[in-house]
C-alpha positions in Angstrom: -1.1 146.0 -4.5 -3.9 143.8 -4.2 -6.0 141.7 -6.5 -8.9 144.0 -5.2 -7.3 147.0 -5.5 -6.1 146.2 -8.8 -9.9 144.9 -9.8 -11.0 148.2 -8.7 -8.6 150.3 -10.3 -9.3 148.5 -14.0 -12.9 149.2 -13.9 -12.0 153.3 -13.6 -9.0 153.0 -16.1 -9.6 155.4 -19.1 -7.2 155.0 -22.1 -7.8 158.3 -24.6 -8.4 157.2 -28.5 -8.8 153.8 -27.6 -12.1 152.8 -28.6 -13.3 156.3 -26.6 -16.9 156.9 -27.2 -17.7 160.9 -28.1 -21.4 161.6 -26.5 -20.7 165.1 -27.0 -19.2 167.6 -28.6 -18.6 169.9 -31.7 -18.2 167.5 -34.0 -20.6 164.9 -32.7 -23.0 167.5 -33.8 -22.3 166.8 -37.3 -23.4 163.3 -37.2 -27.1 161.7 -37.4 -29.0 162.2 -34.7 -28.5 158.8 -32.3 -25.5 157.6 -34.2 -22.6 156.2 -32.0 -19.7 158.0 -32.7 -16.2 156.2 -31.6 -12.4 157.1 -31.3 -9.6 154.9 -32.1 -5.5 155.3 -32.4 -4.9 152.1 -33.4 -3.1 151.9 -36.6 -1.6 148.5 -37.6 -3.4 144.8 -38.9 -3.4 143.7 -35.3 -5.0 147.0 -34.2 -7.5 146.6 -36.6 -8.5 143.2 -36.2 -8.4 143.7 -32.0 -11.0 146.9 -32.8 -13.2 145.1 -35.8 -13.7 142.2 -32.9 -14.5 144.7 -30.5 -17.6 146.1 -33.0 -18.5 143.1 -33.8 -19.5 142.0 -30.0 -20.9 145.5 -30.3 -23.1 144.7 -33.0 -24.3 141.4 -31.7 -25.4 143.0 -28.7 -27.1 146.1 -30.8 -27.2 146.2 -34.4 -26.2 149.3 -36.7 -24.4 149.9 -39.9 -20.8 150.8 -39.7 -19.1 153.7 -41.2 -15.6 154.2 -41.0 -13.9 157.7 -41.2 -9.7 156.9 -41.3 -6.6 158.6 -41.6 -3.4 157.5 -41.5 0.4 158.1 -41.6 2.5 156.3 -44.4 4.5 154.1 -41.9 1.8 152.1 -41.3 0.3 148.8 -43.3 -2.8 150.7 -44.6 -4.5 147.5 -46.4 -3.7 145.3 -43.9 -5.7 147.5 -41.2 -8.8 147.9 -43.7 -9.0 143.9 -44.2 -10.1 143.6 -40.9 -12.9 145.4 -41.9 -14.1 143.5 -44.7 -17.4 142.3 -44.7 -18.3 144.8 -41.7 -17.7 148.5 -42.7 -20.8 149.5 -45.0 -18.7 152.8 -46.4 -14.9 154.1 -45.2 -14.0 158.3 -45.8 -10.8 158.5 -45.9 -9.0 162.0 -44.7 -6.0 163.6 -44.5 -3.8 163.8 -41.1 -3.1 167.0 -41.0 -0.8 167.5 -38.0 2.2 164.9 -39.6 4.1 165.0 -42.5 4.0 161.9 -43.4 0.1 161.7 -43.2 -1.2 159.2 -46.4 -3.2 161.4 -48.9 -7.2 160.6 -48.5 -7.4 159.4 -52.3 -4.7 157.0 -51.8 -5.4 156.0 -48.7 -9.5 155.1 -50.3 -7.2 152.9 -53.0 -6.0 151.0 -49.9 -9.3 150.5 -48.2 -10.2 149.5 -52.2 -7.9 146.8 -52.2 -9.6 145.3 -48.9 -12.8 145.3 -50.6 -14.6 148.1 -49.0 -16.1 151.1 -50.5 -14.3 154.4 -50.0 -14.5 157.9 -50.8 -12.1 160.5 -49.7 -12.5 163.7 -48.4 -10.7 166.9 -47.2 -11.7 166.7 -43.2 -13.1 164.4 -40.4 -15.8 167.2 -40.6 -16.9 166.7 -43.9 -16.8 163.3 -43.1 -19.2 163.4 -40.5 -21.4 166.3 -42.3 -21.5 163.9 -45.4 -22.7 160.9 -43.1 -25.3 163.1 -41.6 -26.4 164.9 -44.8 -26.9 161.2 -46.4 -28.0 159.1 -43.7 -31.7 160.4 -43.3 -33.1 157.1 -45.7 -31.1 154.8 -43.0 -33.5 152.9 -40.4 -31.2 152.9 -37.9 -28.3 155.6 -37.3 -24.9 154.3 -37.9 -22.3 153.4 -35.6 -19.3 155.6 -36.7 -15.5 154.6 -36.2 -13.1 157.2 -36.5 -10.0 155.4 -36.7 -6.3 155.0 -38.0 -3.6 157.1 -36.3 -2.9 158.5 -32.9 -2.2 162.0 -34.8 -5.8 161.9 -36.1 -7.3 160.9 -32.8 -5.5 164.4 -31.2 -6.7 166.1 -33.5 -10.2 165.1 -33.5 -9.9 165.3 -29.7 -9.0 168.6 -29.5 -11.6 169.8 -32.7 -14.4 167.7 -30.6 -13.2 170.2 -27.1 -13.2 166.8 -25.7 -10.8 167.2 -22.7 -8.0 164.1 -21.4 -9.7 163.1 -18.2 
């Protein structure tokens, strides 16, 4: 294979859940209206500091507030993925993942993002989570880039509630 063809091939790549951006969709409907809703599996500190550098170039190029909504599964260093979201993340929900056992409860799971320094609230569903944002978010200048992050578990699942097909 050629560097061309390679080149070529990299700029058509899609990789599901990883930093995916939902335009669309049954649960993008639950959000405020221009909000930027994204997808992410990662799961560990280096994840999170590889996606919180990611935003960040996002928001120097266009400013909003961020909002995370997380779950994850109890394998995984949960306070060491929030502390790469210190200082950025103006609120984190926290939810349950429902399709593994070993999914963290949301309340503990808030504790964690607690300990980072970030303000968190859990709740029952990356619905509610998303209703919640839009229900409060109407005093908000600008709509709220949204990160919906934490485990490849939650990503399926939001996937598949979203109807947003693999392509």
């Amino acid at each position: 294979m050629t560097e061309k063809i390679a080149a070529t091939a990299m700029q058509s790549v899609q990789w599901p859940a990883r930093l995916q951006r939902l335009t669309e969709g049954r649960l993008v409907g639950f959000a405020p209206k221009g909000s930027e809703i994204w997808l992410d599996g990662g799961h560990n500190p280096g994840a999170g500091v590889a996606i919180a550098e990611a935003l960040a170039e996002l928001e120097d190029r266009a400013p909003r507030p961020l909002v995370l909504v997380a779950g994850m599964i109890d394998t995984k260093d949960q306070r060491g993925f929030f502390d790469a979201f210190a200082g950025m993340a103006r609120r984190v929900y926290t939810v349950p993942v429902s399709s593994s056992a070993s999914g963290v409860p949301a309340d503990l799971l808030a504790a964690h993002a607690g300990e980072a320094g970030l303000a968190a609230e859990p709740l029952s569903s990356v619905e509610s989570a998303l209703r919640l944002i839009g229900e409060t978010w109407g005093a908000e200048k600008t709509p709220p880039r949204i990160l919906i992050c934490g485990s490849l578990y939650l990503a399926g699942e939001v996937l598949a509630l979203n109807g947003t097909e693999p392509q």
